[in-house]
Structure formats: C-alpha cells, structure tokens
KOLDRENFI-261143 format. One record per residue (C-alpha): x, y, z; residue number from 1. Coordinates in steps of 0.05 Angstrom, whole numbers. Layout:
KOLDRENFI-261143
REC,x,y,z,lumse
REC,X,Y,Z,NUM
...
END
This chain:
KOLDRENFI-261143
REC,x,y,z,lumse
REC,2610,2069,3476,1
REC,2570,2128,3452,2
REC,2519,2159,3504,3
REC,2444,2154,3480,4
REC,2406,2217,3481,5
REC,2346,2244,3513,6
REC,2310,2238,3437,7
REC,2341,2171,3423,8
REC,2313,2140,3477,9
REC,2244,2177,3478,10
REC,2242,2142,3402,11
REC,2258,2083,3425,12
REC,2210,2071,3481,13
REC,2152,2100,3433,14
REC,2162,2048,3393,15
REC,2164,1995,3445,16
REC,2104,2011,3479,17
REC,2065,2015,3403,18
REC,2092,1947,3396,19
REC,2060,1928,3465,20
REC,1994,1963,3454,21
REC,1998,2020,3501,22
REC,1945,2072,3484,23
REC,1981,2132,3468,24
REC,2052,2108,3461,25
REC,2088,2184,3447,26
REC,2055,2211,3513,27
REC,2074,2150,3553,28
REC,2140,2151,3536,29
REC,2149,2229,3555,30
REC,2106,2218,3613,31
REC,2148,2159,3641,32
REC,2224,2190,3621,33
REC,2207,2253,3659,34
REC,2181,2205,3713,35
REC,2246,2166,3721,36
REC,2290,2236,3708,37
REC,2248,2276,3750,38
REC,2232,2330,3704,39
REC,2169,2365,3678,40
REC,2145,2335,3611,41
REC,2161,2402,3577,42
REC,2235,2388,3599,43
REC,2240,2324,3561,44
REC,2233,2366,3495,45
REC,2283,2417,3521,46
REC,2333,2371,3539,47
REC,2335,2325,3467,48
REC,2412,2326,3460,49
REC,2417,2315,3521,50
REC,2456,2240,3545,51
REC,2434,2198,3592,52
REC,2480,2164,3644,53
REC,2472,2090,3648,54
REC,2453,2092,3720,55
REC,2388,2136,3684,56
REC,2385,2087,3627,57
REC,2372,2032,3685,58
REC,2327,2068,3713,59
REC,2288,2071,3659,60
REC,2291,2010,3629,61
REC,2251,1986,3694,62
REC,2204,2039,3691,63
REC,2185,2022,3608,64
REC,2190,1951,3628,65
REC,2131,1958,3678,66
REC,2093,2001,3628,67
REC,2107,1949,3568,68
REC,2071,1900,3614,69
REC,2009,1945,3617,70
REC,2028,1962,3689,71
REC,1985,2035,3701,72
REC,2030,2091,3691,73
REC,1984,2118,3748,74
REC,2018,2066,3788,75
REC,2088,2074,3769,76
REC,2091,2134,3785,77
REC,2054,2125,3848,78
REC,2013,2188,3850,79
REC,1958,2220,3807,80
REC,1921,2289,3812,81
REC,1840,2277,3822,82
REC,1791,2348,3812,83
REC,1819,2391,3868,84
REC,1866,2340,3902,85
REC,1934,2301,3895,86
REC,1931,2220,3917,87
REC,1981,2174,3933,88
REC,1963,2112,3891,89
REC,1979,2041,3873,90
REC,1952,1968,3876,91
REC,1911,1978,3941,92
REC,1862,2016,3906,93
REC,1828,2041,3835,94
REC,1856,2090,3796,95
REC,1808,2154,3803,96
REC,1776,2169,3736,97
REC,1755,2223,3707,98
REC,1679,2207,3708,99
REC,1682,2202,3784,100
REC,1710,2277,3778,101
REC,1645,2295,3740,102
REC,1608,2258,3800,103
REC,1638,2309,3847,104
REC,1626,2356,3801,105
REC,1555,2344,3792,106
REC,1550,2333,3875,107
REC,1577,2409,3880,108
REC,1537,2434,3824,109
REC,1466,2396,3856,110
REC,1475,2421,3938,111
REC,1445,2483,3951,112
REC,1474,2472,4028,113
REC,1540,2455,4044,114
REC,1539,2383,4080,115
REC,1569,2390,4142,116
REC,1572,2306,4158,117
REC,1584,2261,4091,118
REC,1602,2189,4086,119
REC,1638,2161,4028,120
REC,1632,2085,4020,121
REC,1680,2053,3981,122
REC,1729,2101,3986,123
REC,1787,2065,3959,124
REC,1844,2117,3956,125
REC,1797,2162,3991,126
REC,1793,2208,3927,127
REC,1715,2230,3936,128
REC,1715,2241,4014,129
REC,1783,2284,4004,130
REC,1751,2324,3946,131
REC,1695,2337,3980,132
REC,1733,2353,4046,133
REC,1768,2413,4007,134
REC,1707,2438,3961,135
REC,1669,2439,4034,136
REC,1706,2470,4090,137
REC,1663,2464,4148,138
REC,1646,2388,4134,139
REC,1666,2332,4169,140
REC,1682,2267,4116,141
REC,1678,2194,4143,142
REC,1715,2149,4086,143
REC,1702,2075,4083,144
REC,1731,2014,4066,145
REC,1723,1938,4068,146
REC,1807,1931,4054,147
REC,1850,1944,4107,148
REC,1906,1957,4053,149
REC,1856,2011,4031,150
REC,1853,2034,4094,151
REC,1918,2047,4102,152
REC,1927,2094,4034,153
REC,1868,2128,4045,154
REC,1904,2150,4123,155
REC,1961,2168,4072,156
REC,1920,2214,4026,157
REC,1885,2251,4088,158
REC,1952,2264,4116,159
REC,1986,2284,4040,160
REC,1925,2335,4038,161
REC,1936,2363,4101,162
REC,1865,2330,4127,163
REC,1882,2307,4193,164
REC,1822,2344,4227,165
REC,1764,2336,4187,166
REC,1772,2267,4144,167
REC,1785,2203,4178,168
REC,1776,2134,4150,169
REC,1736,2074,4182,170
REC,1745,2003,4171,171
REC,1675,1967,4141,172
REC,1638,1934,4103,173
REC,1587,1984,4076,174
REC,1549,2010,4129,175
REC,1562,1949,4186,176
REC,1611,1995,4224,177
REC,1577,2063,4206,178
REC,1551,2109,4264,179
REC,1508,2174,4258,180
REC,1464,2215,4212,181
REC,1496,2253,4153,182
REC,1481,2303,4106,183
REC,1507,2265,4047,184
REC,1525,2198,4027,185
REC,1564,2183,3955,186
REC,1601,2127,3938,187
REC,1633,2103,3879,188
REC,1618,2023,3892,189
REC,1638,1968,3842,190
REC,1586,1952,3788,191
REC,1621,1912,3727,192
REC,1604,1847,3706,193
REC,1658,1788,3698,194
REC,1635,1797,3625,195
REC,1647,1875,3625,196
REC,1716,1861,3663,197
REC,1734,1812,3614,198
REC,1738,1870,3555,199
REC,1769,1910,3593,200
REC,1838,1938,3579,201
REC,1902,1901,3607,202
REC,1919,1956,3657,203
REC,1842,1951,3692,204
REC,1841,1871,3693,205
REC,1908,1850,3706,206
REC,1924,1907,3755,207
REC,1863,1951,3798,208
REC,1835,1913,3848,209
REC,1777,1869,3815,210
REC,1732,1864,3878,211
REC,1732,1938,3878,212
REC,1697,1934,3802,213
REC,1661,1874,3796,214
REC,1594,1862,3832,215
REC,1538,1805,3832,216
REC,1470,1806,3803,217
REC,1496,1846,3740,218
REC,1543,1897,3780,219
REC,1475,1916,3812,220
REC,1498,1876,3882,221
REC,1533,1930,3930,222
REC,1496,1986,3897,223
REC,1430,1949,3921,224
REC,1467,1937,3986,225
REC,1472,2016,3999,226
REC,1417,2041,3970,227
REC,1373,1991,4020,228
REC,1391,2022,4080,229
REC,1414,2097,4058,230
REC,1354,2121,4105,231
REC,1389,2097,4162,232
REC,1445,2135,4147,233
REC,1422,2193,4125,234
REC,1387,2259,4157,235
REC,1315,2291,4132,236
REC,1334,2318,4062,237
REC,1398,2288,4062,238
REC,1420,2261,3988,239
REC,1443,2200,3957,240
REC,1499,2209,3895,241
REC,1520,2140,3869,242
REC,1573,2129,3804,243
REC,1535,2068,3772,244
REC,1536,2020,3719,245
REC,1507,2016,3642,246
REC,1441,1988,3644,247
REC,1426,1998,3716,248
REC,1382,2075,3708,249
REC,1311,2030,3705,250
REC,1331,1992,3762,251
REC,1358,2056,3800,252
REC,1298,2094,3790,253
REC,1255,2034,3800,254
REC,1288,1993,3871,255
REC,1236,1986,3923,256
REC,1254,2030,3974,257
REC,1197,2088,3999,258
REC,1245,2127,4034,259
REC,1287,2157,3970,260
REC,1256,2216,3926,261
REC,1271,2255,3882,262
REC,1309,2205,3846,263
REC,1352,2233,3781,264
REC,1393,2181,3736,265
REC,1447,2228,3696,266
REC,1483,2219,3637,267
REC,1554,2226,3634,268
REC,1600,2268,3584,269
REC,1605,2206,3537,270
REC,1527,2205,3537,271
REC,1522,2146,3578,272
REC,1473,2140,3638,273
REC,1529,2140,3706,274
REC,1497,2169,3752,275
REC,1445,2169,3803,276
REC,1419,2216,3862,277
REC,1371,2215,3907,278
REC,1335,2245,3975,279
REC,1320,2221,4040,280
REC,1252,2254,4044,281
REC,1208,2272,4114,282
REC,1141,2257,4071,283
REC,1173,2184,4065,284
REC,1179,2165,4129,285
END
C-alpha cells in the first residue's frame, strides 16, 4: 500500500475539521500534525513529500479525532504560552485567554510601585500569579483555588517556571483561607451567565471547567464576593484589578463598598467594557 504524505494528510484533516466546524481548519490541522510529529509548524510545510509511517498515522488519527470533537487544541497538546510564561494545561482549569494577557498588561502598565505581596484568586492554571511573579521580581505571589485538581496544576506551573521560591498556591474558597495584607489583589473570577455559556462555542461548554465561568446573580456572584471584603485583604493604597463580565461596569463602579476608590472600568481591545480596578484608600477607612 502506498505511504500517505505529509500534504496528503494535512488536506485531509483540513477538510475534516471544516466538516466538524473547527474555526480555522488549515491552522488546526498544521498545528495538530506538528503536535503529534513533534515538529515546528514551519516544518510541516518543509516536509510535504514527506511519508508518514502508520505508527504516525495512528498517532494522529487520535489527535484529529479529539480535535473533530471540539476537544481544545490547547488541551491536546497539553501546554500553551500565556504573556511572559509557558503553562501546563488541561481539563483542571480554563484555557488562559488573551484578554486576561491585556489584564496583566494593563496591571503592569497602571503600578507605579512594584507589589511586593499579591494574591491571585481564582487562579486556575495559576497563569496571572506566575505572570506577575516574572514581570515583578522582588514579589511574593499567593495563588488560589477552590479545586484541589487546580491546585495541583497550578504546583505544576510554579515548578515548570522555575517559581519554587516566590509563588506558592493555597487551597480556598476566595478569601476563607487567606492570611495577610498585600499590595495587590487580581483575579480573573467566573462571570458568565447559563444563558452566555449556552452560546458559547463547543470547546468552552463541553470542555473548560463551567464552575470556573459561570456565576449567580448575572455572573455578578463571586465578583461581589471579592470585591466585599478586598479591604481586608489589602494594604493602604493597595489595588484591586478584576477581568469582568458585559454589563457589569455600572454595577462595578456603583457596589456599596466605602473602602474602594479610585475605581476605573476599562474597555478591552474588542471595545468591550472587561475590566475593573480599584484602591484601597486611607481617606476610606
């Protein structure tokens, strides 16, 4: 039997993951064959005469399987790069996205002083408090998470980045097992609807972790939780950055809590109101 080649098959899965729906079928189907061959995505065009062995062809066939369910390819390939970081991840946890890069983007952009004690809640994979670890050097990062199983990737991620000393990860529901003052506090919290998650694409619904995107009381739930009790939590000019839902900014600049100033909902680079900051003011107390 005649050996299929590298272009062959590249054609081939294109066209099956079209006929499944995958969003960008051509990429995907580079993206996953220099997955399964271990090659860089430049390589697969290099290589187009090039046969593959069936041990390779069964390889792959599990790999565009997974993918032709609407499996993540974030997830298949177990590992994705987030701002300044690379993260182990897979069904424990979200898939970073790129707008909660332009949160720690915006968080570096914002600070005037480099926080030296910041708390991520939420932390998932532990993208945030690992980014934030490396873009601040002399900080100490507390990571947080309600799911043991997140718990356990986020340990993962520290050690992957080399992290050991200054990140470590804590068990909790929000703020019940927190200890201690810090200079920031950012998390990245769930605030869908069922109605939003509903329209969602097949790879968020069916795969990510829905408790880590859907909250009560129109998503607004956990972020009401944290923002209730940041003061606690946080030391005299210390600031709040929170990645938030649509329709939330009047409710965000509006919650009834005396302690938070300077309070700033920002738009996103889709033009969509995402995020929110605020301070932990000594005129409040």
């Amino acid at each position: 039997m005649m050996m299929q080649t590298m272009i062959e098959i590249l054609k081939k899965t294109e066209a099956y993951f079209l006929s499944k729906g995958v969003v960008s079928p051509r990429l995907n189907a580079e993206l996953i064959l220099a997955h399964v061959l271990n090659l860089k995505r430049l390589d697969v065009y290099l290589s187009h005469d090039r046969p593959l062995t069936e041990e390779e062809l069964d390889r792959l066939r599990i790999a565009v399987r997974r993918r032709g369910n609407r499996e993540p390819i974030q997830y298949i390939e177990g590992n994705t790069e987030f701002y300044n970081c690379s993260l182990n991840v897979d069904a424990r946890c979200l898939i970073p996205r790129p707008e909660t890069e332009e949160l720690v983007g915006w968080i570096s952009d914002s600070l005037t002083d480099s926080p030296k004690q910041i708390l991520d809640l939420g932390s998932g994979s532990g993208a945030i408090a690992i980014a934030l670890a490396i873009l601040y050097k002399d900080s100490r990062v507390v990571a947080v998470d309600s799911s043991r199983d997140a718990i356990d990737l986020i340990q993962e991620n520290i050690k992957l980045n080399g992290l050991g000393d200054r990140v470590e990860s804590l068990h909790s529901s929000w703020y019940q097992a927190v200890h201690g003052k810090y200079d920031l506090i950012v998390s990245n919290p769930p605030y869908l609807t069922v109605e939003e998650l509903e329209t969602a694409e097949p790879e968020v619904k069916n795969y990510e972790p829905n408790a880590a995107l859907v909250s009560d009381e129109d998503g607004f739930k956990d972020i009401a939780l944290i923002l209730e009790d940041a003061q606690k939590f946080l030391n005299v000019g210390g600031s709040l950055f929170l990645e938030t839902g649509i329709g939330h900014a009047e409710r965000l600049m509006s919650f009834p809590n005396r302690f938070l100033s300077k309070r700033i909902c920002k738009k996103d680079l889709s033009g969509r109101h995402r995020f929110f900051s605020a301070e932990f003011s000594s005129m409040n107390q």
